[in-house]
N, C-alpha and C positions, 0 to 999 in steps of 0.2 A: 354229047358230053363224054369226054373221056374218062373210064375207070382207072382210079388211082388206087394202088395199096401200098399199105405200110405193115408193119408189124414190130412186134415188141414186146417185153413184160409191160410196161407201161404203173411199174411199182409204186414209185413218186413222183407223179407229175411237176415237171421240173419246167423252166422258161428254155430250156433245147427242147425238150418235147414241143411245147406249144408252136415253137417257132417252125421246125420241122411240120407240124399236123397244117398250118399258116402256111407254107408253102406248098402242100400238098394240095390244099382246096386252092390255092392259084390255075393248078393242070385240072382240076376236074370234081369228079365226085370220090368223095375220099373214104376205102375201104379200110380199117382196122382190124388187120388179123390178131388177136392177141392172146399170148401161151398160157394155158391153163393153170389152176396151180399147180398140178402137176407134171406140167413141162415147164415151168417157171423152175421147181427142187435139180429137177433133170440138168435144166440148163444153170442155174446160177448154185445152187446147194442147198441142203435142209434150212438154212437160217430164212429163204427166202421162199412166196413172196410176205412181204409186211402185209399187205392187206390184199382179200380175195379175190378172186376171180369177179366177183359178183361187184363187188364195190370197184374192181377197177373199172367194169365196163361202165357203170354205172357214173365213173368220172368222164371216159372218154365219150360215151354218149351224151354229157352235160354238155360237153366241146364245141363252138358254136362251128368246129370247123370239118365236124365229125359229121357222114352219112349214115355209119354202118360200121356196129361193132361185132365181127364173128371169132368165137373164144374157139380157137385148136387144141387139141391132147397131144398131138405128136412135138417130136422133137426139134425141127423146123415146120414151116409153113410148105412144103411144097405141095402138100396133096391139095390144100386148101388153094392153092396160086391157081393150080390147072382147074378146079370146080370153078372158080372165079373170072379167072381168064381177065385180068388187067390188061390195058392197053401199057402203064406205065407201072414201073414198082421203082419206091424211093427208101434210101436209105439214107443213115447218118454218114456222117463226113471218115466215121473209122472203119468204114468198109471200101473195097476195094471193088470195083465191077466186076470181075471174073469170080468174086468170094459168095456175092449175094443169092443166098437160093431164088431159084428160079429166072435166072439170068437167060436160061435157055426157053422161056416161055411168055418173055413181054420187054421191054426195053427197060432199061434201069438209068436210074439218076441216083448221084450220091448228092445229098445236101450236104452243103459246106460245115464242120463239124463245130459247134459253139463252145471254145474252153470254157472249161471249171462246169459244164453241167452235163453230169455223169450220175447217175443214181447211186455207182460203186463211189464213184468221187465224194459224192455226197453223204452216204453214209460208211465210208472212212473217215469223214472230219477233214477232207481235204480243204473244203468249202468254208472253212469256218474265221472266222472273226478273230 
């Protein structure tokens, strides 16, 4: 079976997460890199994340479609890719293949990207009624 990784803050588990984590367990066994709180501030700013580290895994391990959730401090996922060593790493539809860390260490797929479900989208009130 093939190693799949993803990665992410995984802040508000949205219907693009789920749908992305559902395409992932299609390719294989689905790893979950996911940023710390403190690579979460790093990457997104002090306001974020909403809820911890502990409680996100603790969603994404709920996940019927989750193998394996491993929590990174760094600022991307690369060191964690090469200890890993996927055969495939998938992203959302807003990345570009040459952008994806670790492009240079396993094949990349971008999944097709789902308007309107954005976590930033989301808590802008983009989303809203």
């Amino acid at each position: 079976m093939k190693k799949i990784f993803t990665n992410g803050c995984f802040d508000i588990l949205h219907p693009g997460h789920m749908r992305l984590l559902q395409y992932c367990r299609s390719l294989g066994y689905v790893i979950v890199g996911l940023n710390s709180d403190t690579s979460v501030k790093e990457n997104k700013g002090s306001f974020r994340p909403f809820f911890s580290q502990e409680d996100r895994k603790y969603m994404l391990e709920s996940c019927k479609y989750v193998d394996e959730v491993v929590i990174f401090h760094e600022k991307t996922p690369y060191n964690l890719i090469k200890q890993i060593k996927p055969d495939i790493i998938v992203k959302g539809g807003d990345y570009k293949k040459e952008n994806v860390i670790g492009n240079d260490l396993a094949e990349v797929i971008i999944f097709e990207y789902i308007d309107d479900y954005s976590t930033t989208n989301i808590i802008g009130g983009k989303n809203e009624s």
